[in-house]
Residue frames as qw, qx, qy, qz and C-alpha x, y, z in Angstrom:
[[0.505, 0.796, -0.310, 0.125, -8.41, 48.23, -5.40],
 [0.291, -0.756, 0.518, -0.274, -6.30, 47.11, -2.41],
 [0.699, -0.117, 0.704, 0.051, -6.65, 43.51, -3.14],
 [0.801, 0.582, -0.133, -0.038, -5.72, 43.62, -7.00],
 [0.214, 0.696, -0.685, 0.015, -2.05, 42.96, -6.06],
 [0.531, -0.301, 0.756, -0.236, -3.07, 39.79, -4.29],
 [0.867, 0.401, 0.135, -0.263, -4.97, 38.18, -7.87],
 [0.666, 0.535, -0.520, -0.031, -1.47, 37.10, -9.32],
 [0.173, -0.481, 0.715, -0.477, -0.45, 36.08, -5.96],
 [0.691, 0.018, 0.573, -0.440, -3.70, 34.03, -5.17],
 [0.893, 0.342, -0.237, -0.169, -3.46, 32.41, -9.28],
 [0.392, 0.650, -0.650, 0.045, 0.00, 31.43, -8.47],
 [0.187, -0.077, 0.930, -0.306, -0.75, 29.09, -5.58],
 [0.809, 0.201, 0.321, -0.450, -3.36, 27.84, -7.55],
 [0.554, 0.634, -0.530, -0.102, -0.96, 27.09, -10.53],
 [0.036, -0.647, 0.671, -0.360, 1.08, 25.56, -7.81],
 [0.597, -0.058, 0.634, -0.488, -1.40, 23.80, -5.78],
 [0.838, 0.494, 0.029, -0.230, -2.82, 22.06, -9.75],
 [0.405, 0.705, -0.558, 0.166, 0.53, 21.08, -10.53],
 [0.245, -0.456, 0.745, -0.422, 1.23, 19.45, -7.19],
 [0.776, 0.202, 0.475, -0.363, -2.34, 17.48, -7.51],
 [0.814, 0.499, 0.217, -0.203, -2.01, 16.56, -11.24],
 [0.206, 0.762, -0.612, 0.044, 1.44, 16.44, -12.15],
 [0.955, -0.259, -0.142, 0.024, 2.21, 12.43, -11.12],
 [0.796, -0.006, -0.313, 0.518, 6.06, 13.36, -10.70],
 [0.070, 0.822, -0.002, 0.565, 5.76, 16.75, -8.87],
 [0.512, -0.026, -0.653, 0.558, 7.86, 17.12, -5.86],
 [0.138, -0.431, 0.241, -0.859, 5.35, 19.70, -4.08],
 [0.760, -0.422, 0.221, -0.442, 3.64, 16.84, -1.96],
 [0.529, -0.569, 0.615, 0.135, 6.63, 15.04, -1.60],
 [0.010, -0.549, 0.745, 0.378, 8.70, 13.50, -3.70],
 [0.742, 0.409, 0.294, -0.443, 7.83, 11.37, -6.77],
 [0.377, -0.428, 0.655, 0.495, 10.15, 9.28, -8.86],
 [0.734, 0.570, 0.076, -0.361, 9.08, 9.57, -12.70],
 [0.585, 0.658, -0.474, -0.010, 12.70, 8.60, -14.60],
 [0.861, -0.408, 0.154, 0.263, 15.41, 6.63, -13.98],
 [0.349, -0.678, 0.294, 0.576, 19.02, 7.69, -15.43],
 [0.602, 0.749, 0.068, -0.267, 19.54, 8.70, -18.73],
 [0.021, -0.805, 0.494, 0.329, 22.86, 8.14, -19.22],
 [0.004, 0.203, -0.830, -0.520, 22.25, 4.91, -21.15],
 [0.688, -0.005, -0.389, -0.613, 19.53, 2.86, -22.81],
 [0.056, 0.171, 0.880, -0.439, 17.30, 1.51, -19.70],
 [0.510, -0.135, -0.098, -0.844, 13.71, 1.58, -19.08],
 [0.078, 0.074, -0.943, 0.314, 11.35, 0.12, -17.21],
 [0.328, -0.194, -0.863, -0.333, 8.50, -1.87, -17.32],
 [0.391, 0.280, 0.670, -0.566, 4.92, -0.93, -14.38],
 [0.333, -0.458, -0.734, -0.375, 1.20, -2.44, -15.02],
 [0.138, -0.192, 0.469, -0.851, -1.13, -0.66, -13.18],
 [0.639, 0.100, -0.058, -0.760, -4.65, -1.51, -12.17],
 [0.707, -0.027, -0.639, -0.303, -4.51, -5.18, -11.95],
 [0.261, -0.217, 0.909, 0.243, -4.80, -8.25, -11.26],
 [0.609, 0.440, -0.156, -0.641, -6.84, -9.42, -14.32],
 [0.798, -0.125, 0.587, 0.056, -6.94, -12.82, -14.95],
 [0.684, 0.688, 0.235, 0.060, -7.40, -12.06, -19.12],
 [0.255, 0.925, -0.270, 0.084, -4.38, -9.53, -18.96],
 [0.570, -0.636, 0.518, -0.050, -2.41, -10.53, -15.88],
 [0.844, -0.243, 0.468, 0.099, -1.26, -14.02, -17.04],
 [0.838, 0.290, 0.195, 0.419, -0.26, -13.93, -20.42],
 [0.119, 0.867, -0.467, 0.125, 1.92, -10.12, -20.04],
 [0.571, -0.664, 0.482, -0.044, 3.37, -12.49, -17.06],
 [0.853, 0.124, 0.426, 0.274, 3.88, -15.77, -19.57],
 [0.631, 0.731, -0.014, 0.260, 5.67, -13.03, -22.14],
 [0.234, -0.813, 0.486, -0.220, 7.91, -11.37, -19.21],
 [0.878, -0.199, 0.434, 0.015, 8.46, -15.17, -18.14],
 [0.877, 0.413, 0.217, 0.113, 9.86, -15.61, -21.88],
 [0.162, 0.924, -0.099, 0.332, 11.67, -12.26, -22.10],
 [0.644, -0.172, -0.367, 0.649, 13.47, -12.81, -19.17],
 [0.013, 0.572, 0.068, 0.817, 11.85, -8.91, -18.58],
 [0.258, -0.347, -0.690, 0.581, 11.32, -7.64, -15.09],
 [0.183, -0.513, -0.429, -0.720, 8.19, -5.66, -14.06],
 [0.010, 0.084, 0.604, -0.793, 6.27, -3.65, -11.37],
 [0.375, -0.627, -0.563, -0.387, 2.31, -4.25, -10.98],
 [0.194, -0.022, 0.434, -0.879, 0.61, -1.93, -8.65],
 [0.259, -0.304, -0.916, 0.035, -2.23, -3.66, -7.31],
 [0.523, -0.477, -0.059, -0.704, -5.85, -2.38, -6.72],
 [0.336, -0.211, 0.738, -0.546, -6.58, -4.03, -3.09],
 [0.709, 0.179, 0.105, -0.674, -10.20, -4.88, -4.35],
 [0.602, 0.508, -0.574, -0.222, -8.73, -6.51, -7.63],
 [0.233, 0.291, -0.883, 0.286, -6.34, -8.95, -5.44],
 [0.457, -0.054, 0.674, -0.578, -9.16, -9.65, -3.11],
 [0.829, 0.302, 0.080, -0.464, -11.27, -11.02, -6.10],
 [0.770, 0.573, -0.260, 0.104, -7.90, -12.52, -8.01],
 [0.576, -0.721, 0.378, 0.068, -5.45, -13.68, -4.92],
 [0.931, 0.041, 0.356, 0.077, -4.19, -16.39, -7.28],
 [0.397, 0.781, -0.023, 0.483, -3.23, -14.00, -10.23],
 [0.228, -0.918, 0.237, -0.223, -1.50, -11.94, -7.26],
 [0.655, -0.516, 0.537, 0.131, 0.51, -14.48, -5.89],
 [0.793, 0.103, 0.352, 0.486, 1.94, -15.48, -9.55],
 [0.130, 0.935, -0.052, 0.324, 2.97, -11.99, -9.94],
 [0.136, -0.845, 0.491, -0.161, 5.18, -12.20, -7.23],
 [0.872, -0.171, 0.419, 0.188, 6.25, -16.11, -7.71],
 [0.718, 0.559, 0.201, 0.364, 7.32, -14.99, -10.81],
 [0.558, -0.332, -0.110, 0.752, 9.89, -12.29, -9.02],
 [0.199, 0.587, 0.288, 0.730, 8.09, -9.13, -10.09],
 [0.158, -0.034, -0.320, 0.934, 7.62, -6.09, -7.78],
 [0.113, -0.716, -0.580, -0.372, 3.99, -5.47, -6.54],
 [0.049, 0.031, -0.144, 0.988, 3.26, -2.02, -5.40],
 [0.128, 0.500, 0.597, -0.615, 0.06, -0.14, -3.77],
 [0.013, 0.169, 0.324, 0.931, -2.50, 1.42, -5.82],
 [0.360, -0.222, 0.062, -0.904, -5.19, 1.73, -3.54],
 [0.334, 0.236, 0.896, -0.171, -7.82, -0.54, -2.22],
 [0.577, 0.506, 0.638, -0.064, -10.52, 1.05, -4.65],
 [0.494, 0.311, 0.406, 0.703, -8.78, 3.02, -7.05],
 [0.056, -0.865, -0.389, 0.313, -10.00, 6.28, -5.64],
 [0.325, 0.759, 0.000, 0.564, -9.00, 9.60, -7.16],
 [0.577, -0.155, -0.353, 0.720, -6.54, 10.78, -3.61],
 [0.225, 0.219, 0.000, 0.949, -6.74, 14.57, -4.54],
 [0.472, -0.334, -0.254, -0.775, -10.43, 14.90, -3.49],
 [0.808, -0.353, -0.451, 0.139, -10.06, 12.69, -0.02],
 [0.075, -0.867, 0.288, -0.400, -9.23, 13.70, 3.30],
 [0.074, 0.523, -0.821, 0.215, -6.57, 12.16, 5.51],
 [0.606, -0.094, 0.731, -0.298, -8.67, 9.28, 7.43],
 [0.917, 0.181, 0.355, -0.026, -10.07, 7.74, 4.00],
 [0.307, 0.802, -0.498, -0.118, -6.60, 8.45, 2.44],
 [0.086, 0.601, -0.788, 0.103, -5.49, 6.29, 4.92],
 [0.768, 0.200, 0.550, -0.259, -8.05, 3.89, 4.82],
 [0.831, 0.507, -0.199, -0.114, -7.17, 3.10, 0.61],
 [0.356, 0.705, -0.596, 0.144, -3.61, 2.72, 1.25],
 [0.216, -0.454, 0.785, -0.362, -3.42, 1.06, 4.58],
 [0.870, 0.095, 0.411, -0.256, -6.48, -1.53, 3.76],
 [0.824, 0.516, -0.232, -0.014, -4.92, -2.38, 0.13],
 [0.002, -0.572, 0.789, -0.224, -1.13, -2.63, 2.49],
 [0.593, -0.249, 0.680, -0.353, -2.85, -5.43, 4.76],
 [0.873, 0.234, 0.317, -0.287, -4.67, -7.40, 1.84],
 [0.699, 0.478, -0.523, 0.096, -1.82, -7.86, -1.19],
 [0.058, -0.603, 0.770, -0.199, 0.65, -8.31, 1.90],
 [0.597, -0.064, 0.740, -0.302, -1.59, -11.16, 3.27],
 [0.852, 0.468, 0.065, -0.226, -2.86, -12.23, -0.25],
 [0.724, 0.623, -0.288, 0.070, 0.80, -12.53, -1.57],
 [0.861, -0.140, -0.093, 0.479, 3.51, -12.71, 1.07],
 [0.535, 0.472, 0.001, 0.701, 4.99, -9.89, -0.64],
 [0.303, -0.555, -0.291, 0.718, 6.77, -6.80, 1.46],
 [0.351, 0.863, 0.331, 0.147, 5.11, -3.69, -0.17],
 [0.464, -0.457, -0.130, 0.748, 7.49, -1.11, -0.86],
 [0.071, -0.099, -0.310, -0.943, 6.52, 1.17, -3.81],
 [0.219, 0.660, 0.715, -0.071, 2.95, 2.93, -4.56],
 [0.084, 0.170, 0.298, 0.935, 1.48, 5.09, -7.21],
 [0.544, 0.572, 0.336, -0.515, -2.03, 7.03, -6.76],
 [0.459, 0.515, 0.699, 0.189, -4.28, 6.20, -9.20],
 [0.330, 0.890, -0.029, 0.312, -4.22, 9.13, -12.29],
 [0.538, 0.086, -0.230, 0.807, -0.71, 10.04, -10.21],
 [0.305, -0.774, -0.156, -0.532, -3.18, 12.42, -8.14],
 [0.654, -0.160, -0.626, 0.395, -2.23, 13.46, -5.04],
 [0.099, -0.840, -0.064, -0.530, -2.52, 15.95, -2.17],
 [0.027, 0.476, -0.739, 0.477, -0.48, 16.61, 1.13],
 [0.831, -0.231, 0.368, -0.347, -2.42, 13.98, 3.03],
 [0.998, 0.054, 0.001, 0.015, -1.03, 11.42, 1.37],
 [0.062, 0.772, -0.445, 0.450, 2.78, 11.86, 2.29],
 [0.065, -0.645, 0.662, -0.377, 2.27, 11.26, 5.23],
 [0.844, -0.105, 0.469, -0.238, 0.63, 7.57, 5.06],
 [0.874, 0.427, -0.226, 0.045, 3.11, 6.82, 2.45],
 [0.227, 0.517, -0.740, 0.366, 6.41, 7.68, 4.68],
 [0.727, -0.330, 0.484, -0.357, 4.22, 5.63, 7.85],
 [0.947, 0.139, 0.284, -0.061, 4.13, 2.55, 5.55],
 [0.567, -0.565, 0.419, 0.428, 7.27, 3.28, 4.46],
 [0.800, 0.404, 0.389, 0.212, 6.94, 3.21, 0.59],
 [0.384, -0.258, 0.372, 0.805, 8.65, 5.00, -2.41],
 [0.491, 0.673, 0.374, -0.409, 6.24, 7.02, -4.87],
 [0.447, -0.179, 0.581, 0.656, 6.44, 6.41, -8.02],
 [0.596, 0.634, -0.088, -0.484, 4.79, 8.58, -11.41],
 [0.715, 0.350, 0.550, 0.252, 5.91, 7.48, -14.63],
 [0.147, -0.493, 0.241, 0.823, 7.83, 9.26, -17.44],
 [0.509, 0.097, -0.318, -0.794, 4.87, 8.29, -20.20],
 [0.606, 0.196, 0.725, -0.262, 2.14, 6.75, -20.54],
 [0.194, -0.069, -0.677, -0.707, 0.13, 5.48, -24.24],
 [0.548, 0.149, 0.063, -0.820, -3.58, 5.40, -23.43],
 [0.288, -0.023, -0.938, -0.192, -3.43, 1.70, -23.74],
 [0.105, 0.259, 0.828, -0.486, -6.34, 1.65, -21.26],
 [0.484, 0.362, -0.010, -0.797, -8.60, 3.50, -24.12],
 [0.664, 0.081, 0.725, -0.166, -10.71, 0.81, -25.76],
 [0.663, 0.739, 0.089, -0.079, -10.29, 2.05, -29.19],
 [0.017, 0.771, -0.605, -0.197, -6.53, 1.98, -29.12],
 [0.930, 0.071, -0.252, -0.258, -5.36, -1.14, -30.77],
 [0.704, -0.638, 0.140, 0.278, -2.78, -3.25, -29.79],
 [0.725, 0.341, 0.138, 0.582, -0.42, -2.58, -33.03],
 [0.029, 0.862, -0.096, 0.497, -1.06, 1.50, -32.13],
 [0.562, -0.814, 0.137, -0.048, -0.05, 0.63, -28.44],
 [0.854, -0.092, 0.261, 0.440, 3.16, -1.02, -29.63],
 [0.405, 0.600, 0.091, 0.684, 4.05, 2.18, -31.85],
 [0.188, -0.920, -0.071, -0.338, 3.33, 4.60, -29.45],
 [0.764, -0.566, 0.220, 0.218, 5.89, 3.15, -26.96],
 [0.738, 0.130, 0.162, 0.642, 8.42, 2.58, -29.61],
 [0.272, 0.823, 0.174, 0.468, 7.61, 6.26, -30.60],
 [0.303, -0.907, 0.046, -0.289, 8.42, 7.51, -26.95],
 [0.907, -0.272, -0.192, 0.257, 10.78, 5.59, -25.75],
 [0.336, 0.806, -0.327, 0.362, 14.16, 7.36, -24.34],
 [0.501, 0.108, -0.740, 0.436, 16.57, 6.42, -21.74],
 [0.095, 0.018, 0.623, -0.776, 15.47, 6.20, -17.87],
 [0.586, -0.182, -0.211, -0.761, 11.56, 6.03, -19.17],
 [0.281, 0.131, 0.835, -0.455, 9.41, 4.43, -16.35],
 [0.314, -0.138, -0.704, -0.623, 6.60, 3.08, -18.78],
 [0.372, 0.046, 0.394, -0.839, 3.27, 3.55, -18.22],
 [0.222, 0.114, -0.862, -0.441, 1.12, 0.19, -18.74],
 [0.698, -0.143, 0.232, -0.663, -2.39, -1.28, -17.76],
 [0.106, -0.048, -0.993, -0.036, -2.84, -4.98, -16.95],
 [0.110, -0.568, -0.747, 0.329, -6.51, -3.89, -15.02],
 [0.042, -0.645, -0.237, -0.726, -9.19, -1.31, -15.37],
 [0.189, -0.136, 0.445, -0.865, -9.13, 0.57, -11.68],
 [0.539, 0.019, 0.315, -0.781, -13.11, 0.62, -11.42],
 [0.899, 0.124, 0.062, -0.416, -13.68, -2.80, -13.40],
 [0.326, -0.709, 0.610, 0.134, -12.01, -5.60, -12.30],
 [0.643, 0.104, 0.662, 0.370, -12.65, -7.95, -15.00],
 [0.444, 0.831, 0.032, -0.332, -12.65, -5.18, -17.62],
 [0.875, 0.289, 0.169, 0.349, -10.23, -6.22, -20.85],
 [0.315, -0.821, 0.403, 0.254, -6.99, -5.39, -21.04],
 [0.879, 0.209, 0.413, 0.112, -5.89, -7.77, -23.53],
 [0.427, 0.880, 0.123, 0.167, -4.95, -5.31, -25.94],
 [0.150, -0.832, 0.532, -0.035, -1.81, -4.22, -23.96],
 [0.787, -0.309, 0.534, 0.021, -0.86, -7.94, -23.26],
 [0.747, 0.203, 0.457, 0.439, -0.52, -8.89, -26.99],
 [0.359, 0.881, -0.203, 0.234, 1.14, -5.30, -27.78],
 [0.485, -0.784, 0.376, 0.086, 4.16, -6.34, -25.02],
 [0.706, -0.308, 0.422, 0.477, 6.26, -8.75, -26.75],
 [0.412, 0.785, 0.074, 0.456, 6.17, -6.13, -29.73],
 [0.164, -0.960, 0.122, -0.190, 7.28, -3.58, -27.32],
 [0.580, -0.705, 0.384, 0.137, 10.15, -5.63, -25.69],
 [0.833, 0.127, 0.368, 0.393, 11.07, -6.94, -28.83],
 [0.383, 0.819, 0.115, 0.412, 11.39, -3.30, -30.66],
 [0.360, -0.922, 0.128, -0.060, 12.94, -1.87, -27.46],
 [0.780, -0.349, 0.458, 0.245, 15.75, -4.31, -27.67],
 [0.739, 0.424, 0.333, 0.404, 16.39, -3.62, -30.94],
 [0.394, 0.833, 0.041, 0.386, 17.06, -0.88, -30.28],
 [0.429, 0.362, -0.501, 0.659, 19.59, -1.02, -27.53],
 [0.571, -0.512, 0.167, -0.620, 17.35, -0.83, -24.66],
 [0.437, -0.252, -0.861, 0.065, 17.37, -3.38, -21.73],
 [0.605, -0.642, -0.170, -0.439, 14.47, -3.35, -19.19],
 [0.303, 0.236, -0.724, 0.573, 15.43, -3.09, -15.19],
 [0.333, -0.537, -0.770, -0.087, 13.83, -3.54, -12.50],
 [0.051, -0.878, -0.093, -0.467, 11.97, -0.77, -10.84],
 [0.720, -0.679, -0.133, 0.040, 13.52, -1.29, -7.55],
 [0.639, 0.285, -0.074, 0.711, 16.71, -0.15, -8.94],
 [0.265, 0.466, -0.044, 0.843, 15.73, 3.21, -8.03],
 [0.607, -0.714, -0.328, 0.114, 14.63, 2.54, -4.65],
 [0.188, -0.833, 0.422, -0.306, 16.66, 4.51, -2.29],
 [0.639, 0.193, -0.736, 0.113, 19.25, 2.55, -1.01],
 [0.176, -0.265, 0.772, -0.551, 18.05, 2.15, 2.32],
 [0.670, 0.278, 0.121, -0.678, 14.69, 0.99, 0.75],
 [0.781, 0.270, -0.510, -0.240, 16.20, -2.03, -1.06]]
């Protein structure tokens, strides 16, 4: 009887602890940018999960048209198979960003092979692309206190996302993935998108690629322009 006062005690730091791990913008293992400011009609444009030759090139030839900046977070693996795709990601002045070397799930890892995804996928885009890494999302936006602290070593910015559409489900088409965005859209929204499938790196993605210039064309209509993510770097970070 002496430990029934401790069972709402012990659910709440589980509530907590689930919330920290599966939440992608929860500030309880440090801080996580999901929005950007609401106070007019922005929003902004990440691909996770590539490079993909099928996906990768023609989002980049519509962004290229658009005049539309974008952040790819980069599987390590992905770039090791697809350096080429990587490096016209960033010739083309877009923002690549960590997302692991193998797309691991974070929350279920302990600090040495935390910092083995993060710190091998740092060495290979940098050397594959040139590019200085400064952002990274965990894959599913999982995360647990180990990773913190091998994101403030490498110095990045974490970023979640204020929606996603499920463009990565193979039964979604690409007309539904183009509604679903228009449907959510609202100011500050950090779009969730897929150029790459995490665990297969030539899996198809296509479907998102020829829903984007719907999406930037419907967003603009409606008073939206796209920024880049690095707006909401910290300013000591840009």
């Amino acid at each position: 009887m002496a430990l029934t006062p401790l069972v709402p005690v012990a659910a709440g730091a589980l509530g907590a602890w689930a919330y920290g791990t599966y939440e992608p913008n929860s500030p309880l293992f440090g801080r996580a940018i999901g929005r950007g400011p609401t106070r007019e009609r922005v929003a902004y444009l990440t691909f996770d999960d590539g490079p993909n030759p099928r996906a990768t090139e023609p989002i980049l030839e519509t962004l290229a048209a658009s005049a539309t900046p974008a952040v790819f977070f980069l599987v390590g693996e992905h770039v090791r198979r697809f350096p080429a795709v990587a490096r016209r990601v960033v010739g083309a002045g877009h923002e690549v960003g960590n997302h692991t070397w193998r797309h691991r799930k974070l929350h279920v890892l302990g600090p040495r092979r935390i910092r083995e995804e993060l710190e091998r996928a740092h060495e290979l885009i940098t050397e594959a692309t040139g590019a200085s890494l400064r952002t990274f999302r965990a894959p599913h936006g999982y995360r647990n206190p180990f990773v913190r602290s091998v994101t403030r070593r490498l110095g990045y910015t974490v970023f979640g996302w204020t929606f996603g559409v499920w463009d990565s489900d193979p039964r979604v088409s690409a007309d539904e993935i183009r509604a679903r965005v228009r449907r959510k859209l609202r100011p500050g929204a950090i779009i969730l998108l897929h150029d790459g499938d995490g665990y297969d790196p030539e899996g198809d993605r296509r479907r998102t690629a020829a829903a984007l210039p719907g999406i930037i064309s419907d967003a603009r209509a409606a008073g939206y322009a796209f920024r880049p993510l690095t707006d909401l770097l910290p300013a000591g970070a840009r």
